[in-house]
KOLMAR-557083 format. One record per atom (N, C-alpha, C, O): x, y, z; atom name; residue in one letter. Coordinates in steps of 0.2 Angstrom, whole numbers, plus 5000, padded with zeros to 4 digits. Atoms other than C-alpha are relative to their C-alpha. Last residue first. Layout:
{x:X | y:Y | z:Z | at:CA | aa:A};
...
REM end
This chain:
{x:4999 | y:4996 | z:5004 | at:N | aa:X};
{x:5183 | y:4606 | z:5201 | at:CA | aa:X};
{x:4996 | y:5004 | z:4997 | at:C | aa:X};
{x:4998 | y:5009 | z:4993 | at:O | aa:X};
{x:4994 | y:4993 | z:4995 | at:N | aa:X};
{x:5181 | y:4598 | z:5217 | at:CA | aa:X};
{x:5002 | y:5005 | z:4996 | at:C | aa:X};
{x:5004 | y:5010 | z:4998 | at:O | aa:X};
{x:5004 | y:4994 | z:4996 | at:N | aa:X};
{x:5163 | y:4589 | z:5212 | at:CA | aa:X};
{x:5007 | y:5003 | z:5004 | at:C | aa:X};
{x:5007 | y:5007 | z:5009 | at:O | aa:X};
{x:5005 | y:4996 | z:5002 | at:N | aa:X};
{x:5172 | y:4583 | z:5196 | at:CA | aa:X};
{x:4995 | y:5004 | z:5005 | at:C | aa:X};
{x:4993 | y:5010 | z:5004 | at:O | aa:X};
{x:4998 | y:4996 | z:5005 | at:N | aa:X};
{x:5187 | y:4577 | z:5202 | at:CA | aa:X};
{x:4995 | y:5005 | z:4998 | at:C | aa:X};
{x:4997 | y:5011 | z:4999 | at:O | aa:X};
{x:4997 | y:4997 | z:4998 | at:N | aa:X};
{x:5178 | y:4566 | z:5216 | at:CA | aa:X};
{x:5002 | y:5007 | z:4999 | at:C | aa:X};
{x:5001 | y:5012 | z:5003 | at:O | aa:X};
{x:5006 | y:4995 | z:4997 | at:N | aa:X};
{x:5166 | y:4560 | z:5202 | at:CA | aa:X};
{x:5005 | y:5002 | z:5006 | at:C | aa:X};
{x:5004 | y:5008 | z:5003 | at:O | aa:X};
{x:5003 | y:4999 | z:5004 | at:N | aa:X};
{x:5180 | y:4553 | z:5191 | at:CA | aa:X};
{x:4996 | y:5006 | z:5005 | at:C | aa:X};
{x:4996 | y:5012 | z:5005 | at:O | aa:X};
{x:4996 | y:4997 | z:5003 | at:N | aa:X};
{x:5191 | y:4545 | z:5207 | at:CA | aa:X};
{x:4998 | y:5006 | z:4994 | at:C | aa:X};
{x:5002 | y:5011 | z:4994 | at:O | aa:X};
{x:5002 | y:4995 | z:4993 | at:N | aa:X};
{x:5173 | y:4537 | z:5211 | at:CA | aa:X};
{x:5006 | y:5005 | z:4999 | at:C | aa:X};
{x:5004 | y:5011 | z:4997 | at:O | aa:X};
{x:5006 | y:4996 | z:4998 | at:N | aa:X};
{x:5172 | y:4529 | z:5195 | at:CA | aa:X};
{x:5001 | y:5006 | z:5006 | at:C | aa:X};
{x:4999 | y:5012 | z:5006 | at:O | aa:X};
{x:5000 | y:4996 | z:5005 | at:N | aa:X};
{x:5190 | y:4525 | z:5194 | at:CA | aa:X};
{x:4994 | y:5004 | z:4998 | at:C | aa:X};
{x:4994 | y:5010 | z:4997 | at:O | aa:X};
{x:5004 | y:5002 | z:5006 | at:N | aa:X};
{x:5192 | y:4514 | z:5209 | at:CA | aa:X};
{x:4998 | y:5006 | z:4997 | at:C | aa:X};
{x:4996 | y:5011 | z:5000 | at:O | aa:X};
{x:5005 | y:4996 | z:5000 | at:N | aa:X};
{x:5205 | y:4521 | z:5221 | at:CA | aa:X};
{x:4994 | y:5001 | z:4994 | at:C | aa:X};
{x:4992 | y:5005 | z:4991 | at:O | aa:X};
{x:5002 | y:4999 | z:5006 | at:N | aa:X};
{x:5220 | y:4510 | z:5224 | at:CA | aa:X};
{x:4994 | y:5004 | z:5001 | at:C | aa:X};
{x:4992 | y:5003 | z:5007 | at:O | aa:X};
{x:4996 | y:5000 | z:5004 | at:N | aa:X};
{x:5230 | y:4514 | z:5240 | at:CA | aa:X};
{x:4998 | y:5001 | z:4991 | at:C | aa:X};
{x:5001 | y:5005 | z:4987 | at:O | aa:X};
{x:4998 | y:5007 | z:5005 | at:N | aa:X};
{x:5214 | y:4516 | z:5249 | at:CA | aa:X};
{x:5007 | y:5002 | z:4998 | at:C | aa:X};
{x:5008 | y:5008 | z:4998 | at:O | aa:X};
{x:4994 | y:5002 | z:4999 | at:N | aa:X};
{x:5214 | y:4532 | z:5262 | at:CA | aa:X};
{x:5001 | y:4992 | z:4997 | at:C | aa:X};
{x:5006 | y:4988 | z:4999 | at:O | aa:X};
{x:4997 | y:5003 | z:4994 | at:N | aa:X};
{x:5198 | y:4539 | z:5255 | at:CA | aa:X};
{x:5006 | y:4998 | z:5000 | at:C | aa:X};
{x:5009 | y:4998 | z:4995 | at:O | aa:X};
{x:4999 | y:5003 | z:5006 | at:N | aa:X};
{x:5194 | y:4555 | z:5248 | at:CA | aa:X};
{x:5004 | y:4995 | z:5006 | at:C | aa:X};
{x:5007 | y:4996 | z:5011 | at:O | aa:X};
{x:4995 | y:5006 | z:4997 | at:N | aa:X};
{x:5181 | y:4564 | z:5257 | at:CA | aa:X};
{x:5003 | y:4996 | z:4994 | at:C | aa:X};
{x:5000 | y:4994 | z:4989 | at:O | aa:X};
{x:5002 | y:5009 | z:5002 | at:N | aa:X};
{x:5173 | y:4578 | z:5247 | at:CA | aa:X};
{x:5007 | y:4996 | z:5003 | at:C | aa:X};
{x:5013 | y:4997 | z:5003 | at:O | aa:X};
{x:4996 | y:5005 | z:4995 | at:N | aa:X};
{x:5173 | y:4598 | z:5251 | at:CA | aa:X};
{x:4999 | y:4992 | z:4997 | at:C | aa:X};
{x:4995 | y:4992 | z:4993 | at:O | aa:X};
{x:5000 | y:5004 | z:4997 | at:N | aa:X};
{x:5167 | y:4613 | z:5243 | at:CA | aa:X};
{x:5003 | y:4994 | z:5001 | at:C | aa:X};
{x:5008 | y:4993 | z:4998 | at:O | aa:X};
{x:5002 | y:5000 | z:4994 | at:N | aa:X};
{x:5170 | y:4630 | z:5245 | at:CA | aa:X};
{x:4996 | y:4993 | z:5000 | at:C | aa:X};
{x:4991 | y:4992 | z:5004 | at:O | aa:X};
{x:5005 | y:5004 | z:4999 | at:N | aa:X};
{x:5172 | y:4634 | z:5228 | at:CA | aa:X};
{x:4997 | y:5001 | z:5006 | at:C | aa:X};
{x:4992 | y:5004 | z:5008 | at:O | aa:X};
{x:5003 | y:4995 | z:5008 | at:N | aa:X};
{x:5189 | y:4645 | z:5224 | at:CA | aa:X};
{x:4992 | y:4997 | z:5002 | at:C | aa:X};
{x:4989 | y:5002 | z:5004 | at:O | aa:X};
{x:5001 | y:4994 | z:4997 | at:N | aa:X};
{x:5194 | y:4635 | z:5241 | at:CA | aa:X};
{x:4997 | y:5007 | z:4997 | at:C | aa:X};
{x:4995 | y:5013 | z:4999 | at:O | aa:X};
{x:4998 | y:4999 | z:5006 | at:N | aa:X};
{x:5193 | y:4616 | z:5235 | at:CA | aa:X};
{x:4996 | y:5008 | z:5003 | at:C | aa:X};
{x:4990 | y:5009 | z:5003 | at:O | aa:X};
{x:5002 | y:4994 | z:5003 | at:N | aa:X};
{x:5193 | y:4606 | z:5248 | at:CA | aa:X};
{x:5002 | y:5006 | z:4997 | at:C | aa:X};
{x:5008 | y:5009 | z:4999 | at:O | aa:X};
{x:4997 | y:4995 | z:5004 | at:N | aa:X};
{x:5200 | y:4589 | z:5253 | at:CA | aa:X};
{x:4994 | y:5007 | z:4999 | at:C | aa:X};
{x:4989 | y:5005 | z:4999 | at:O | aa:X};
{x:5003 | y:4997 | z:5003 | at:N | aa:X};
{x:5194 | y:4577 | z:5268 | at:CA | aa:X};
{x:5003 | y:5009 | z:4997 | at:C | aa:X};
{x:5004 | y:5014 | z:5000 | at:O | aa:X};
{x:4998 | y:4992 | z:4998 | at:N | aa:X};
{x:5205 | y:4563 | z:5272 | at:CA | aa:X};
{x:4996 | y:5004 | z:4997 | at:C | aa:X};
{x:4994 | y:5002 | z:4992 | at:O | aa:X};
{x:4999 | y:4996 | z:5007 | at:N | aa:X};
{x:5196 | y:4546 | z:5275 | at:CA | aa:X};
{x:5003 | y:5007 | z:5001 | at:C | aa:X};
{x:5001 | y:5011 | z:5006 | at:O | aa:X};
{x:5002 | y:5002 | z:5007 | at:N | aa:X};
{x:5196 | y:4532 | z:5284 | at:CA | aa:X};
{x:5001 | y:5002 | z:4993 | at:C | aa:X};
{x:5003 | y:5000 | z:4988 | at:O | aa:X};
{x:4998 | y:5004 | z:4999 | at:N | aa:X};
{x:5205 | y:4537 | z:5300 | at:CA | aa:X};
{x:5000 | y:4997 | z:4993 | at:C | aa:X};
{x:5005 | y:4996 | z:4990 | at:O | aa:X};
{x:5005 | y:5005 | z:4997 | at:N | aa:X};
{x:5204 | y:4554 | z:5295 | at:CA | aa:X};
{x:5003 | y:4994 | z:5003 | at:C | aa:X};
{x:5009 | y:4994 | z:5004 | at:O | aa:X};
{x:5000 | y:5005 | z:5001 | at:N | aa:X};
{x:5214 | y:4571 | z:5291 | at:CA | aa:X};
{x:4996 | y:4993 | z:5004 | at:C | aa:X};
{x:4994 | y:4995 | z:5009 | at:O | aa:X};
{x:5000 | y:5004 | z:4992 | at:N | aa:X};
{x:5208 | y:4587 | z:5290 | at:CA | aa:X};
{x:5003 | y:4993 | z:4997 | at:C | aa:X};
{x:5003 | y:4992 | z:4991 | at:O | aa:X};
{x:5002 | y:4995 | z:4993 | at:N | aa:X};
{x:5207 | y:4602 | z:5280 | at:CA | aa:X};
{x:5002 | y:4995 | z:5005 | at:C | aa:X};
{x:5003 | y:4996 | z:5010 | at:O | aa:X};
{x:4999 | y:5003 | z:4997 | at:N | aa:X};
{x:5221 | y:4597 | z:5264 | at:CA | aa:X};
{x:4994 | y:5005 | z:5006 | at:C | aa:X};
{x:4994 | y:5011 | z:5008 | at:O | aa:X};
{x:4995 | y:5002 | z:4994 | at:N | aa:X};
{x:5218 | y:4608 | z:5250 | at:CA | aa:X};
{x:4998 | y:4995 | z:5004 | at:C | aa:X};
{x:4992 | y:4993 | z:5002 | at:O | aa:X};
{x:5002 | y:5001 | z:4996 | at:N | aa:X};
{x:5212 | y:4611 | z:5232 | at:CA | aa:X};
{x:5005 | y:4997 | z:5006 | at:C | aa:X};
{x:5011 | y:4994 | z:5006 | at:O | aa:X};
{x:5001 | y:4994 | z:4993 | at:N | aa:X};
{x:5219 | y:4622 | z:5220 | at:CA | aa:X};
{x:4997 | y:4999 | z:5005 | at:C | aa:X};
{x:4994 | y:5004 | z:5007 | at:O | aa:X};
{x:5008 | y:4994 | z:5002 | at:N | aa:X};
{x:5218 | y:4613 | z:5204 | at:CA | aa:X};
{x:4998 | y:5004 | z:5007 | at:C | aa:X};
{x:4993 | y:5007 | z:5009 | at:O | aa:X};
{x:4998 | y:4995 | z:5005 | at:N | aa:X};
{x:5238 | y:4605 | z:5205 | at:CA | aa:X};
{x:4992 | y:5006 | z:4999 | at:C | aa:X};
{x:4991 | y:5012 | z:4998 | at:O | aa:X};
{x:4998 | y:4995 | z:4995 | at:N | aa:X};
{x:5231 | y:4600 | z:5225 | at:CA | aa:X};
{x:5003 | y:5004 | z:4993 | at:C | aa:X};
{x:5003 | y:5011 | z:4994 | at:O | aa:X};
{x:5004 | y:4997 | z:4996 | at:N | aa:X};
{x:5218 | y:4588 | z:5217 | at:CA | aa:X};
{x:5002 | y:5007 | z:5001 | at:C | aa:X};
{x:4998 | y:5012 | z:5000 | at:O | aa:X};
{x:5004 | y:4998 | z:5003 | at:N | aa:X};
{x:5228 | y:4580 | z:5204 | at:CA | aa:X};
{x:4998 | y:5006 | z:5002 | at:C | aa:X};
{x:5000 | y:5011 | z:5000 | at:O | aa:X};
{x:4998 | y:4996 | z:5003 | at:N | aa:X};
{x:5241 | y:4576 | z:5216 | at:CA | aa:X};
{x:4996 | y:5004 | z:4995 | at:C | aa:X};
{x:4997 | y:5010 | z:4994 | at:O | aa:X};
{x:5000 | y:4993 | z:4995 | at:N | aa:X};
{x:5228 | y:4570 | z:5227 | at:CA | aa:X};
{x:5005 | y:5004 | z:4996 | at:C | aa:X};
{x:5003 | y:5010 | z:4995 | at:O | aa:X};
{x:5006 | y:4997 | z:4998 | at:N | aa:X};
{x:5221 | y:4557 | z:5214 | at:CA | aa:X};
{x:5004 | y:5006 | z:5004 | at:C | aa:X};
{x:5001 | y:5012 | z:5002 | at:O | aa:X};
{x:5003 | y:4996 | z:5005 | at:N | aa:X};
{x:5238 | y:4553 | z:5208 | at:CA | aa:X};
{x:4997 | y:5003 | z:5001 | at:C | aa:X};
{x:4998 | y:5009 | z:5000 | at:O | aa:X};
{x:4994 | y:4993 | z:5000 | at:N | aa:X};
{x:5245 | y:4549 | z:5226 | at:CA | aa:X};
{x:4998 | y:5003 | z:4996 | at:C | aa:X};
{x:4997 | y:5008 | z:4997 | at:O | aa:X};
{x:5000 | y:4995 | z:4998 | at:N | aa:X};
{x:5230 | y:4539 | z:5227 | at:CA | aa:X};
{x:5002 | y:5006 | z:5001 | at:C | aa:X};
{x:5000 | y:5012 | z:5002 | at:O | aa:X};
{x:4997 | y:5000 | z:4994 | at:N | aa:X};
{x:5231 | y:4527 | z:5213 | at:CA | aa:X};
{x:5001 | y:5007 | z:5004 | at:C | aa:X};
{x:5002 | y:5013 | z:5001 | at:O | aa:X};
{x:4995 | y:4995 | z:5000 | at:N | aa:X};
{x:5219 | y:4526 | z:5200 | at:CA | aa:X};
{x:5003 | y:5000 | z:5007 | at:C | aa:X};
{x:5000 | y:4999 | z:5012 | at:O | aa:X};
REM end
């Protein structure tokens, strides 16, 4: 999955930007209160992409 998708994904579900990384940026999800690094890959293997999603939503 490409990461523009994945963040696009992210930020339609009401998750935000807290910080940015060298590696990684780390997103959360403010209805929740929890957090997951997503990394600064261009591609973003599908698996992790998957579980990402699932612990932001």
């Amino acid at each position: 999955m490409k990461r523009k998708d994945l963040i696009k994904r992210l930020t339609d579900k009401g998750c935000i930007l807290v910080r940015h990384g060298s590696r990684h940026d780390l997103y959360k999800n403010p209805a929740t209160g929890k957090k997951q690094p997503i990394p600064r890959h261009n591609e973003i293997d599908e698996n992790l992409a998957k579980h990402i999603i699932k612990e932001l939503t």
